[in-house]
N, CA, C and O atoms as a Tinker XYZ file with bonds, in Angstrom:
   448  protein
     1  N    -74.674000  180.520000   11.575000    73     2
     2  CA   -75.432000  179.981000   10.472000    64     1     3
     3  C    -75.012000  180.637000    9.145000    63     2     4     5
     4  O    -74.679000  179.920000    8.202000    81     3
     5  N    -75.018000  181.986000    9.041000    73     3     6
     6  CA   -74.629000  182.574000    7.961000    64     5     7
     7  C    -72.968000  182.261000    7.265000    63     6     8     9
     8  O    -72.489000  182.218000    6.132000    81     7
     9  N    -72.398000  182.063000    8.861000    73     7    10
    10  CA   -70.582000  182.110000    8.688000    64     9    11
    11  C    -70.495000  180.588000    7.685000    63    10    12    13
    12  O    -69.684000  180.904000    6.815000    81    11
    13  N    -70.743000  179.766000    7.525000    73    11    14
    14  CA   -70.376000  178.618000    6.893000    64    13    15
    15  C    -71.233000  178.906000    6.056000    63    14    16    17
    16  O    -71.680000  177.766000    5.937000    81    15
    17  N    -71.919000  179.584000    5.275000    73    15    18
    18  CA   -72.727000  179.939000    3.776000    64    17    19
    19  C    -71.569000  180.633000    3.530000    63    18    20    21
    20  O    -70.914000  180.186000    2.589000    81    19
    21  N    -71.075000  181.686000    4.149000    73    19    22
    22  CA   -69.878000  183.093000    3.152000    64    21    23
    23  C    -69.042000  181.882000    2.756000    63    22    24    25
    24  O    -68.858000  181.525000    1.592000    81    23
    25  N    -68.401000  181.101000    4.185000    73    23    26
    26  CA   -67.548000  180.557000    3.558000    64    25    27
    27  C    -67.014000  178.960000    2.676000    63    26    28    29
    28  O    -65.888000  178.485000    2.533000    81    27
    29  N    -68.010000  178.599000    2.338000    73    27    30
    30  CA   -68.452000  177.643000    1.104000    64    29    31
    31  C    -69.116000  178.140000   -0.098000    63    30    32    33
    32  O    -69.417000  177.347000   -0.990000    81    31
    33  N    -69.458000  179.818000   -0.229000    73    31    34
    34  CA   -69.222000  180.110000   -1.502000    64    33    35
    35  C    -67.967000  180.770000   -2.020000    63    34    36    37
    36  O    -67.697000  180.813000   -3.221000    81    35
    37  N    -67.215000  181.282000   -1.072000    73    35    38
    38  CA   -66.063000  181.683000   -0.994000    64    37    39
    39  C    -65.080000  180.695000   -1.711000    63    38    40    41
    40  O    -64.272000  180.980000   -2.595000    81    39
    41  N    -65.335000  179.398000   -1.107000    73    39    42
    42  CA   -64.263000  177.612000   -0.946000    64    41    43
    43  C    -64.884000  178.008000   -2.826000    63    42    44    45
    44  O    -63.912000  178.286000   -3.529000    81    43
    45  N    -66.061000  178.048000   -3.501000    73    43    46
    46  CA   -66.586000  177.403000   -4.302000    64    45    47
    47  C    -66.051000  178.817000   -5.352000    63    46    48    49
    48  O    -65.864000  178.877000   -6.568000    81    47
    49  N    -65.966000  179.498000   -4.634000    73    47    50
    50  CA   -65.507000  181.057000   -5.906000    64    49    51
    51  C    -64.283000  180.490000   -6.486000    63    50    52    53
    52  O    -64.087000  180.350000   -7.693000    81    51
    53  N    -63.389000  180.141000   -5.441000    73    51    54
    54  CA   -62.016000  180.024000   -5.577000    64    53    55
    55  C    -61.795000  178.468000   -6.560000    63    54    56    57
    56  O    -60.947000  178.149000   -7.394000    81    55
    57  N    -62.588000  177.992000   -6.183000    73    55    58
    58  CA   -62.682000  176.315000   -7.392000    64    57    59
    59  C    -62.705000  176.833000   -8.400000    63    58    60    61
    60  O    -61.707000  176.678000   -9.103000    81    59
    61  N    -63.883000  177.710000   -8.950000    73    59    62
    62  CA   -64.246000  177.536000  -10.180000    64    61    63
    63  C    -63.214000  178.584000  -11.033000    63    62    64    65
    64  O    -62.849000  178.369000  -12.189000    81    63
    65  N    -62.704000  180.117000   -9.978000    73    63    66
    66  CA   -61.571000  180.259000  -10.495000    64    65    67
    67  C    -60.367000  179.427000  -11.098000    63    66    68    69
    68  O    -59.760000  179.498000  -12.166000    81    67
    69  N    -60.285000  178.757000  -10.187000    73    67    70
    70  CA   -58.412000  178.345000  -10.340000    64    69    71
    71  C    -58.769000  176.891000  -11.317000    63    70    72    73
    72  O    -57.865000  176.140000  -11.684000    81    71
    73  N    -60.049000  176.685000  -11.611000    73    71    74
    74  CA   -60.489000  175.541000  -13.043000    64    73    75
    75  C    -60.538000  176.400000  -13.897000    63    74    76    77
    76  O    -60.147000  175.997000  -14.993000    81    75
    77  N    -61.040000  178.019000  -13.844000    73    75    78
    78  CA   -60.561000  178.615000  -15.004000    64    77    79
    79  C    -59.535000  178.885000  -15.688000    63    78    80    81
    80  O    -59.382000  178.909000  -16.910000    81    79
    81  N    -58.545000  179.172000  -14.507000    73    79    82
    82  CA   -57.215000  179.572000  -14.691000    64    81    83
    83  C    -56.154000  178.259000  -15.293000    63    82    84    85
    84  O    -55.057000  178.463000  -15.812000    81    83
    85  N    -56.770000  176.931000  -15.082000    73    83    86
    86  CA   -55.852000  176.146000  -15.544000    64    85    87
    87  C    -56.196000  175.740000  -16.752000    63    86    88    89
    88  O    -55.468000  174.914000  -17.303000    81    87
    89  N    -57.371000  176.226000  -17.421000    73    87    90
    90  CA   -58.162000  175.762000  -18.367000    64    89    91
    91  C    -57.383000  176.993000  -19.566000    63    90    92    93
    92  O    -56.806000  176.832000  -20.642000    81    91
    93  N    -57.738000  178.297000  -18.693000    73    91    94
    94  CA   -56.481000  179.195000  -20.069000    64    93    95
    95  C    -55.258000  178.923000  -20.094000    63    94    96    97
    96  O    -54.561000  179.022000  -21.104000    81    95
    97  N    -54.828000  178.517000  -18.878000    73    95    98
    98  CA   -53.359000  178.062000  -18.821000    64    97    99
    99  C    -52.738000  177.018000  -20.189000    63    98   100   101
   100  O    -51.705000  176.951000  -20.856000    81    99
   101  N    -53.829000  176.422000  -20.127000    73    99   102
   102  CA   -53.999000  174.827000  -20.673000    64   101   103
   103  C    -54.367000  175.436000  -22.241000    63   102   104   105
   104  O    -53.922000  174.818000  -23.208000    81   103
   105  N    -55.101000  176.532000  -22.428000    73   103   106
   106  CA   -55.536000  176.510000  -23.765000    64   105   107
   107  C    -54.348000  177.417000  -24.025000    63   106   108   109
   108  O    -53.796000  177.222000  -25.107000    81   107
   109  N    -53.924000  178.217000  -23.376000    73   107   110
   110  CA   -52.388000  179.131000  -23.946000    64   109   111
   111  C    -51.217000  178.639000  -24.560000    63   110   112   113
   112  O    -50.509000  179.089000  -25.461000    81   111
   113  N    -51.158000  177.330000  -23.681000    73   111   114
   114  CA   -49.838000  176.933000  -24.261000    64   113   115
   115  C    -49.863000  175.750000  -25.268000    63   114   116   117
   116  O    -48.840000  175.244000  -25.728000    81   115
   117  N    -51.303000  175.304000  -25.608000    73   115   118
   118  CA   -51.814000  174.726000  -26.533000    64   117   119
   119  C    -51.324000  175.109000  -27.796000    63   118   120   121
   120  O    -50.631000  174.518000  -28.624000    81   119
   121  N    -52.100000  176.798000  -27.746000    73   119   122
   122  CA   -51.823000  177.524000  -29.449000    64   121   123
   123  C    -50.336000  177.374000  -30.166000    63   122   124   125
   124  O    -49.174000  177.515000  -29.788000    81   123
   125  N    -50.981000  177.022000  -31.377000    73   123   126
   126  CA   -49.390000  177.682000  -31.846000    64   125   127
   127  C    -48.352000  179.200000  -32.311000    63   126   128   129
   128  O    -48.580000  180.267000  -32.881000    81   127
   129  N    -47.303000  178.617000  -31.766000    73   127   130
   130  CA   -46.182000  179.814000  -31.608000    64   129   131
   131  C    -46.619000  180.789000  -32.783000    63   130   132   133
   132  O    -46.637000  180.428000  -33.960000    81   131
   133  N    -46.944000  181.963000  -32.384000    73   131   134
   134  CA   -46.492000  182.944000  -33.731000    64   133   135
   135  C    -46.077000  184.161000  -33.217000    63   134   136   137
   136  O    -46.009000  184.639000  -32.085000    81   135
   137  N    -45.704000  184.703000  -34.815000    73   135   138
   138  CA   -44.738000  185.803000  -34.565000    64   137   139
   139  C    -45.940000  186.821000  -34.061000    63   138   140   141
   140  O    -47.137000  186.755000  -34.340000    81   139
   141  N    -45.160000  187.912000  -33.120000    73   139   142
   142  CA   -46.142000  188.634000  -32.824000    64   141   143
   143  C    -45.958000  190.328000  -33.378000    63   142   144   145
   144  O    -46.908000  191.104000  -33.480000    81   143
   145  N    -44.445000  190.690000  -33.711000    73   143   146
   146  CA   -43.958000  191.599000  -34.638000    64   145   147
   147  C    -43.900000  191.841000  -35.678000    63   146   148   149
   148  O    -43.159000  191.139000  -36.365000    81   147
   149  N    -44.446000  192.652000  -36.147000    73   147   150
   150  CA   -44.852000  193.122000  -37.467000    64   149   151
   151  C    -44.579000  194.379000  -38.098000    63   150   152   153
   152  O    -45.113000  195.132000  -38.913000    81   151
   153  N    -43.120000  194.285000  -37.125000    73   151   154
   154  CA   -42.750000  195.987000  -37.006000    64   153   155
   155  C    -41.697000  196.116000  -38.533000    63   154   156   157
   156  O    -41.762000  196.999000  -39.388000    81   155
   157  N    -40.886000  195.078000  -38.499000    73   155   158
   158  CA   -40.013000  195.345000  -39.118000    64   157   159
   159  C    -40.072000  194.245000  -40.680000    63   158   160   161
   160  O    -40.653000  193.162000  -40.748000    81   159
   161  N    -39.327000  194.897000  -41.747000    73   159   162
   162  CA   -39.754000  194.350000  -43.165000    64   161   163
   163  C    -39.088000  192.934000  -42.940000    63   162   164   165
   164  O    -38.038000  192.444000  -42.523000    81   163
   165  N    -40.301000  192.570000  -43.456000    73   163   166
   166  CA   -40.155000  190.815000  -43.875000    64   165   167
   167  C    -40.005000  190.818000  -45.763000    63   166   168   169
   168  O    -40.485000  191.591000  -46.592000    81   167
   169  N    -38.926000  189.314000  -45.955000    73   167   170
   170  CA   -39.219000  189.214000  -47.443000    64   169   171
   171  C    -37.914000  189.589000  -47.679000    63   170   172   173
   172  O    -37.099000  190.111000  -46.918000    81   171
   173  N    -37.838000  189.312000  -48.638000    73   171   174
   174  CA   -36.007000  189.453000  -49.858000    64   173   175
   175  C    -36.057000  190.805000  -50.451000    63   174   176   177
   176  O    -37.115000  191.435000  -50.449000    81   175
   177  N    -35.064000  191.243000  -50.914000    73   175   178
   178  CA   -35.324000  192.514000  -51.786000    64   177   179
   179  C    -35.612000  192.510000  -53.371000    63   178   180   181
   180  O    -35.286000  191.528000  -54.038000    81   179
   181  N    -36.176000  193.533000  -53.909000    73   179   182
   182  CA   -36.914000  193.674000  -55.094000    64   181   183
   183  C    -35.022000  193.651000  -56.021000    63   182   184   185
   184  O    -33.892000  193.769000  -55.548000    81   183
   185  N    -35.383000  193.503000  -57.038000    73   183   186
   186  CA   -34.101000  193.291000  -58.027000    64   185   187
   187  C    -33.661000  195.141000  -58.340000    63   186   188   189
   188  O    -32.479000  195.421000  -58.535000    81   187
   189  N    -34.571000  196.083000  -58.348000    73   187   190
   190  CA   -34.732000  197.264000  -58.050000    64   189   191
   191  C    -35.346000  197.779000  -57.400000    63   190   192   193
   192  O    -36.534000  197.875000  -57.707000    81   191
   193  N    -34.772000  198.495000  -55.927000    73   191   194
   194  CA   -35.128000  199.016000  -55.006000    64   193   195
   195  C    -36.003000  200.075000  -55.967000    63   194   196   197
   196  O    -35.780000  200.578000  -57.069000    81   195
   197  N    -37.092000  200.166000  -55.026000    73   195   198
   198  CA   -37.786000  201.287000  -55.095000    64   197   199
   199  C    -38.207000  202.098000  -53.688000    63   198   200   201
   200  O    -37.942000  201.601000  -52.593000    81   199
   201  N    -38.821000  203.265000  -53.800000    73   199   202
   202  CA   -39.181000  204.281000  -52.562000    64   201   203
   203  C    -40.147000  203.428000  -51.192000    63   202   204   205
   204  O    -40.231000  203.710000  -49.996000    81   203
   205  N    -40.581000  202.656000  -51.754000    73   203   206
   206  CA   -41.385000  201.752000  -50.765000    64   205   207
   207  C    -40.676000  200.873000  -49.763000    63   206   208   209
   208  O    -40.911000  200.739000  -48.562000    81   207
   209  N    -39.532000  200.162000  -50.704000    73   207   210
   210  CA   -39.006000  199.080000  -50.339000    64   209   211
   211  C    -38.106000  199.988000  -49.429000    63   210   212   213
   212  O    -37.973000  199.562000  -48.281000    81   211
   213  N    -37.382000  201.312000  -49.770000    73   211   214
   214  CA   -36.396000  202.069000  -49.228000    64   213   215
   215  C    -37.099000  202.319000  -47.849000    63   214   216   217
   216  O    -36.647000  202.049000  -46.736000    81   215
   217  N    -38.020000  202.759000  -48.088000    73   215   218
   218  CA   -38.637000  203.184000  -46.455000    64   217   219
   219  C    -39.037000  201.835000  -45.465000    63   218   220   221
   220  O    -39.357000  202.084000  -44.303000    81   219
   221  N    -39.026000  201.030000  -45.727000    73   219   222
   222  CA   -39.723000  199.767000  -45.075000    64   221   223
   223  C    -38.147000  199.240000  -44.230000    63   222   224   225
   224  O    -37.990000  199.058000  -43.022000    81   223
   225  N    -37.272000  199.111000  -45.189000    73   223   226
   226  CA   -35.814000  198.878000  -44.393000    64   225   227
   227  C    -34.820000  200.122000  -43.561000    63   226   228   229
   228  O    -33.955000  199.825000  -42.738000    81   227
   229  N    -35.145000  201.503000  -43.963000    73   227   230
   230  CA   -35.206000  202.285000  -42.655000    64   229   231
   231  C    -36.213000  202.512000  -41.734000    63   230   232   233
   232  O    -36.011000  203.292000  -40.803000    81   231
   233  N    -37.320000  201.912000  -41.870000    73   231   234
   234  CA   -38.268000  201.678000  -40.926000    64   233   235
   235  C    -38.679000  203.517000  -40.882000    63   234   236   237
   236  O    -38.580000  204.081000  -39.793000    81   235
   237  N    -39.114000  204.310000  -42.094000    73   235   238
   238  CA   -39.425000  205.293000  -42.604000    64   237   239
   239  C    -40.486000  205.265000  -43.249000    63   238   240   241
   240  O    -40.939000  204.185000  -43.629000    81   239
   241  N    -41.307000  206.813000  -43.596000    73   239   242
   242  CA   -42.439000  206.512000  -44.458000    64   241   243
   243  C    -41.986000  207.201000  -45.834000    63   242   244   245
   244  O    -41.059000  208.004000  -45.940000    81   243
   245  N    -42.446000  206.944000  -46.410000    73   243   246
   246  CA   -42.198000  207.399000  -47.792000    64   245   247
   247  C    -41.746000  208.751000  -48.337000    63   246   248   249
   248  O    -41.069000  209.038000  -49.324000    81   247
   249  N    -42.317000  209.480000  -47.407000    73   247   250
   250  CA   -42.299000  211.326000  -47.525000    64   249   251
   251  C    -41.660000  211.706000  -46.834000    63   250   252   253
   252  O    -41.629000  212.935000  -46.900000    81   251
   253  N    -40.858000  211.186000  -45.886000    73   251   254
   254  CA   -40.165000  211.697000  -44.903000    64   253   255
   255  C    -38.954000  212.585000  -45.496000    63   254   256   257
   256  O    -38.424000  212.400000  -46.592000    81   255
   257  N    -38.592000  213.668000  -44.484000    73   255   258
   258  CA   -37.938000  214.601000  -44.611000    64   257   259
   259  C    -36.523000  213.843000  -44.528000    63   258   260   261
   260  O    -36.351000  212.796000  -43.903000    81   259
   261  N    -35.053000  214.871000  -45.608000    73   259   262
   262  CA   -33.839000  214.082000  -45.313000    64   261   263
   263  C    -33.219000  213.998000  -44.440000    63   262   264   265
   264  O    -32.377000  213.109000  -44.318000    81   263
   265  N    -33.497000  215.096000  -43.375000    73   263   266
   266  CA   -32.924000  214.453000  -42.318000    64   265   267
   267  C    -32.955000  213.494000  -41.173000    63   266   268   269
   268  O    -32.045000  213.163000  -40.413000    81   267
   269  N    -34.752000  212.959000  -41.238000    73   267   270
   270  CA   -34.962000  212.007000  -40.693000    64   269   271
   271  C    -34.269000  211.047000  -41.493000    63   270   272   273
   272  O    -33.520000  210.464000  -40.708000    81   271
   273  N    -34.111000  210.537000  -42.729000    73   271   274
   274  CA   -33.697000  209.542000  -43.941000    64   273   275
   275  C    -32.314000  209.313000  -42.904000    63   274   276   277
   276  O    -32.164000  208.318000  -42.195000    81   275
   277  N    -31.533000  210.250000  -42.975000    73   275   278
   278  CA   -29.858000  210.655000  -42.342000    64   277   279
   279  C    -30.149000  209.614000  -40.928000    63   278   280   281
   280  O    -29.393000  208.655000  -40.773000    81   279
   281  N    -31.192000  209.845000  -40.000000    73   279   282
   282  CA   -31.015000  209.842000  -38.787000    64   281   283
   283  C    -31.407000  207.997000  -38.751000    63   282   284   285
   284  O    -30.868000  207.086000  -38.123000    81   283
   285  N    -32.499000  208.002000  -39.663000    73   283   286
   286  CA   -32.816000  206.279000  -39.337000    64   285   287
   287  C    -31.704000  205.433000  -40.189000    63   286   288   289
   288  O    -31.425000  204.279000  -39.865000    81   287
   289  N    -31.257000  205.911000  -41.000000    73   287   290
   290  CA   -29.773000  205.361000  -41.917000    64   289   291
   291  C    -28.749000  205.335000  -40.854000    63   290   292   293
   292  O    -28.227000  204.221000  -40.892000    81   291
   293  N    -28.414000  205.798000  -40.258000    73   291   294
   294  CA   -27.370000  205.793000  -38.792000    64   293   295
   295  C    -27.456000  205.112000  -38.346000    63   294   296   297
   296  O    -26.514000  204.320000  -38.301000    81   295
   297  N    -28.916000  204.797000  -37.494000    73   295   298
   298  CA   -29.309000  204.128000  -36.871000    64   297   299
   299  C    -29.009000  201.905000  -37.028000    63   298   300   301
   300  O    -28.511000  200.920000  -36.484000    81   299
   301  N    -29.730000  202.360000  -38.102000    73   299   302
   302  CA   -29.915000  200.540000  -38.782000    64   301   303
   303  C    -28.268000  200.315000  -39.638000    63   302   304   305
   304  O    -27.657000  199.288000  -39.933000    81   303
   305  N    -27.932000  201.840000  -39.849000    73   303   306
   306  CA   -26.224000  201.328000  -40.118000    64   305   307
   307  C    -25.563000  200.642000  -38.831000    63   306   308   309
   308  O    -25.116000  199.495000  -38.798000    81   307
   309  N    -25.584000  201.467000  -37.887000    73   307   310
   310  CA   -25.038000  200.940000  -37.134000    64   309   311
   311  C    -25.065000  199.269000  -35.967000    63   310   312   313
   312  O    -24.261000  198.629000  -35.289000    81   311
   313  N    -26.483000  199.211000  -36.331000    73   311   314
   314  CA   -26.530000  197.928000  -35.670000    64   313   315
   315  C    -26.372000  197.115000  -36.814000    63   314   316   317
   316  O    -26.165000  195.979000  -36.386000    81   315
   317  N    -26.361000  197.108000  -38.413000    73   315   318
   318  CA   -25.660000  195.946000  -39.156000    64   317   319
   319  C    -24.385000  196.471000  -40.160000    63   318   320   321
   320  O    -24.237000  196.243000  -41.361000    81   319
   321  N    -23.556000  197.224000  -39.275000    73   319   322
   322  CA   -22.070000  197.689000  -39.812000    64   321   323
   323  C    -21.019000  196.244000  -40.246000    63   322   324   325
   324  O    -20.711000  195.385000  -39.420000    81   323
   325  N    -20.726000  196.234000  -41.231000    73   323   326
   326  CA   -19.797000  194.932000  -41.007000    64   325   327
   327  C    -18.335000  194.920000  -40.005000    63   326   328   329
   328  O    -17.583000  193.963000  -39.825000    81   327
   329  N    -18.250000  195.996000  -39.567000    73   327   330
   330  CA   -17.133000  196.274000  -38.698000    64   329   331
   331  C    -17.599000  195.468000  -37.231000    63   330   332   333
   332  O    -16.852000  194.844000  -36.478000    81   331
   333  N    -19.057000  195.692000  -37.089000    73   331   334
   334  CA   -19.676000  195.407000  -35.896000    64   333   335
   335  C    -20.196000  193.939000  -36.192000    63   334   336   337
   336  O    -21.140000  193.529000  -35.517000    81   335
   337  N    -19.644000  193.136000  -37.148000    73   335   338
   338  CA   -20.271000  192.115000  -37.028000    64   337   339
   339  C    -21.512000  191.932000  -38.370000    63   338   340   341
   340  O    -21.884000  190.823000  -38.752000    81   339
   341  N    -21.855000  192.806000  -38.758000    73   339   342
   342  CA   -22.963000  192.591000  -40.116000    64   341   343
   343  C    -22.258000  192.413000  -41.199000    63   342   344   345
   344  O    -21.047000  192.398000  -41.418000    81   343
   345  N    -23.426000  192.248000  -42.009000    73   343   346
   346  CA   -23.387000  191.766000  -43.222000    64   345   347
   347  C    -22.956000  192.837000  -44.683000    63   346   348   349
   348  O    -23.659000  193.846000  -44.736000    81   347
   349  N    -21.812000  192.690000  -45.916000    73   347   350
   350  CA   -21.739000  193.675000  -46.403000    64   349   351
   351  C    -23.064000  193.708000  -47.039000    63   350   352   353
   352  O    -23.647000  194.792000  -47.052000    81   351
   353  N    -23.782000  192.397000  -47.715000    73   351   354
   354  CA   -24.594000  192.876000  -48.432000    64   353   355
   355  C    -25.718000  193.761000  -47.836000    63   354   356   357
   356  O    -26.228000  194.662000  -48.502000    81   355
   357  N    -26.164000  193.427000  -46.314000    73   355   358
   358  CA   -26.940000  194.305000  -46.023000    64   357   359
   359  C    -26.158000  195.709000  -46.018000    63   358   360   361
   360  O    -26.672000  196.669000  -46.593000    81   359
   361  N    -25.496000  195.775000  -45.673000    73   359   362
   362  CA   -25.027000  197.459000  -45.461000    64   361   363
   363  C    -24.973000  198.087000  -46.990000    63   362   364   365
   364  O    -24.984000  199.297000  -47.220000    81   363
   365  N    -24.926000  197.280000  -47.771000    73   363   366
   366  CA   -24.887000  198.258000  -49.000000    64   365   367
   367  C    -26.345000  198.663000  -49.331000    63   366   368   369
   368  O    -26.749000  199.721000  -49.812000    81   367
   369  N    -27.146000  197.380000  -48.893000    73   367   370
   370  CA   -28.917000  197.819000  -49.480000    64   369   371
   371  C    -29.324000  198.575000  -48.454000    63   370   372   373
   372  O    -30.430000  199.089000  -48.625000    81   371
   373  N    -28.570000  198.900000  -47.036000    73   371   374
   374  CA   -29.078000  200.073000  -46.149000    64   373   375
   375  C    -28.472000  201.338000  -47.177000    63   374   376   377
   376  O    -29.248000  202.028000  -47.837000    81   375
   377  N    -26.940000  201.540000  -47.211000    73   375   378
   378  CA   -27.024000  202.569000  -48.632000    64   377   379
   379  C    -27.571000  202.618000  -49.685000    63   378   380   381
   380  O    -27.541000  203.725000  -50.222000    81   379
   381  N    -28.153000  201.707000  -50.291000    73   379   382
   382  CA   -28.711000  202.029000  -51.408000    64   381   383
   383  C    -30.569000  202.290000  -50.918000    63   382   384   385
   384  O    -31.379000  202.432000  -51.835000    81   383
   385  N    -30.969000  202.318000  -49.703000    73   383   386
   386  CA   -31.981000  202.624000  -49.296000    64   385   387
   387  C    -31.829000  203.966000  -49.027000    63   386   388   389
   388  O    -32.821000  204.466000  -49.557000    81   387
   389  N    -31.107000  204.965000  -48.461000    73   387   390
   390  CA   -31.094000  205.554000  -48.066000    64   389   391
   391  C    -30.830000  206.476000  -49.698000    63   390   392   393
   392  O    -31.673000  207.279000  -50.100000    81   391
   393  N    -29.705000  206.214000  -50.373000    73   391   394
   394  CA   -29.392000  206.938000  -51.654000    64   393   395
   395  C    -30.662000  207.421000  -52.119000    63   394   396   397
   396  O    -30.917000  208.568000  -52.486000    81   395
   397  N    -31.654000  206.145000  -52.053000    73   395   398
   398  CA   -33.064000  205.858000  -52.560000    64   397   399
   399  C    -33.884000  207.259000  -52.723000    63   398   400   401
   400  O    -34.093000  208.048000  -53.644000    81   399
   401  N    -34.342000  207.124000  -50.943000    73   399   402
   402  CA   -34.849000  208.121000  -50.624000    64   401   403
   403  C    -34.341000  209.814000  -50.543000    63   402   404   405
   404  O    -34.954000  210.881000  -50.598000    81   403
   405  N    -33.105000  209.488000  -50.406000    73   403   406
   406  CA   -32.704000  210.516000  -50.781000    64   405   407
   407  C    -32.463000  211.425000  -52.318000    63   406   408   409
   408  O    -32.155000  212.608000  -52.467000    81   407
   409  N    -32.761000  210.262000  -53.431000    73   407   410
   410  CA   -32.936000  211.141000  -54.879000    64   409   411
   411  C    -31.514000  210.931000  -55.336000    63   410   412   413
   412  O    -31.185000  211.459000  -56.398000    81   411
   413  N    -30.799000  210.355000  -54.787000    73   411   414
   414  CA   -29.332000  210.036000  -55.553000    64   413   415
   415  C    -28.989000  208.342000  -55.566000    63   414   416   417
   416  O    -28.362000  207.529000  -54.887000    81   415
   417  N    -29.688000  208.373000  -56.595000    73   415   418
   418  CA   -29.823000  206.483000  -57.088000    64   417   419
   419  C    -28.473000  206.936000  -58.070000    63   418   420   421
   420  O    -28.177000  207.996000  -58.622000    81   419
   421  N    -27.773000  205.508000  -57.996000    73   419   422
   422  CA   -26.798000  205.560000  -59.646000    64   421   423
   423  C    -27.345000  204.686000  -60.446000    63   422   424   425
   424  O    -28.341000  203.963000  -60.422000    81   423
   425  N    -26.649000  204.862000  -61.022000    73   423   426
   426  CA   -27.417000  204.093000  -62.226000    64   425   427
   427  C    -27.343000  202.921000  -62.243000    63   426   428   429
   428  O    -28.212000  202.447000  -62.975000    81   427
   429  N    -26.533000  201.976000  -61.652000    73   427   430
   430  CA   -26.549000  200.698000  -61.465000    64   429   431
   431  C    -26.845000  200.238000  -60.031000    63   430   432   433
   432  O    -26.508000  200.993000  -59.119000    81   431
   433  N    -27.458000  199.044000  -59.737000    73   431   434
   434  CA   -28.343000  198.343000  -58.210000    64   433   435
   435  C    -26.477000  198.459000  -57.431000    63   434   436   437
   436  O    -25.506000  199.212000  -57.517000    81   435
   437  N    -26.889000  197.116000  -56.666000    73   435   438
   438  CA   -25.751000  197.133000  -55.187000    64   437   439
   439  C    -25.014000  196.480000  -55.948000    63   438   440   441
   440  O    -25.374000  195.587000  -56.716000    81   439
   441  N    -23.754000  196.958000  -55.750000    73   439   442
   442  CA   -22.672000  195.883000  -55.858000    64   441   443
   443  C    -22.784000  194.361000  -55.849000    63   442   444   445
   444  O    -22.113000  193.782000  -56.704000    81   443
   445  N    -23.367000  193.775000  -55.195000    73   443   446
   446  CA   -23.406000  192.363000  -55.139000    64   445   447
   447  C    -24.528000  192.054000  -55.983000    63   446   448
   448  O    -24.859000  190.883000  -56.166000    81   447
C-alpha cells in the first residue's frame, strides 16, 4: 500500500523537475548574448594618453611599482608584437603606456 504512494510521488518529483529544467533550458537560451568580460579595456584611445588610460591597457593600477609596469609591458608586448602577428599601432600605444607610467613621456604622442 505504501510502495505505490513512494513511488508516484517519486514518478511526480521527477515531472515537475525535468518541466523545470526545460523551462530554464528554454529561458537560457532565450536571453540575449552578452559579453560577460569586463576584464580588459574597452573603447579607442584618448588623443593623450594619460596614467589611467596607461594602466587600463597594461591591465595595471595606477600606483603600481616599475617593475610590475616592466613585467605586465612584456607580457601584453608579447602577445601583440608585430613580429608575432600584431599590430604596429598597438605596440607603440603598449610603449607609450608603459613610457607613461613609467615618468618618461616625450614630448610628442605615438608615431601614428
Amino acid at each position: 500500500m505504501v510502495a505505490p504512494l513512494i513511488a508516484g510521488l517519486a514518478i511526480a518529483a521527477v515531472a515537475y523537475g525535468s518541466r523545470y529544467g526545460v523551462q530554464a533550458w528554454q529561458a537560457f537560451k532565450a536571453r540575449p548574448p552578452s559579453v560577460r568580460m569586463h576584464k580588459f579595456y574597452e573603447g579607442g584611445f584618448q588623443p593623450k594618453m594619460n596614467r589611467r588610460e596607461a594602466a587600463l591597457i597594461l591591465g595595471v593600477r595606477e600606483s603600481v611599482q616599475a617593475d610590475k609596469v616592466r613585467e605586465a609591458h612584456r607580457k601584453v608586448m608579447v602577445a601583440n608584437h608585430p613580429d608575432a602577428g600584431g599590430s604596429h599601432y598597438l605596440a607603440s600605444k603598449i610603449n607609450e603606456a608603459k613610457d607613461t607610467l613609467l615618468g618618461q613621456t616625450k614630448s610628442s604622442g605615438s608615431v601614428f
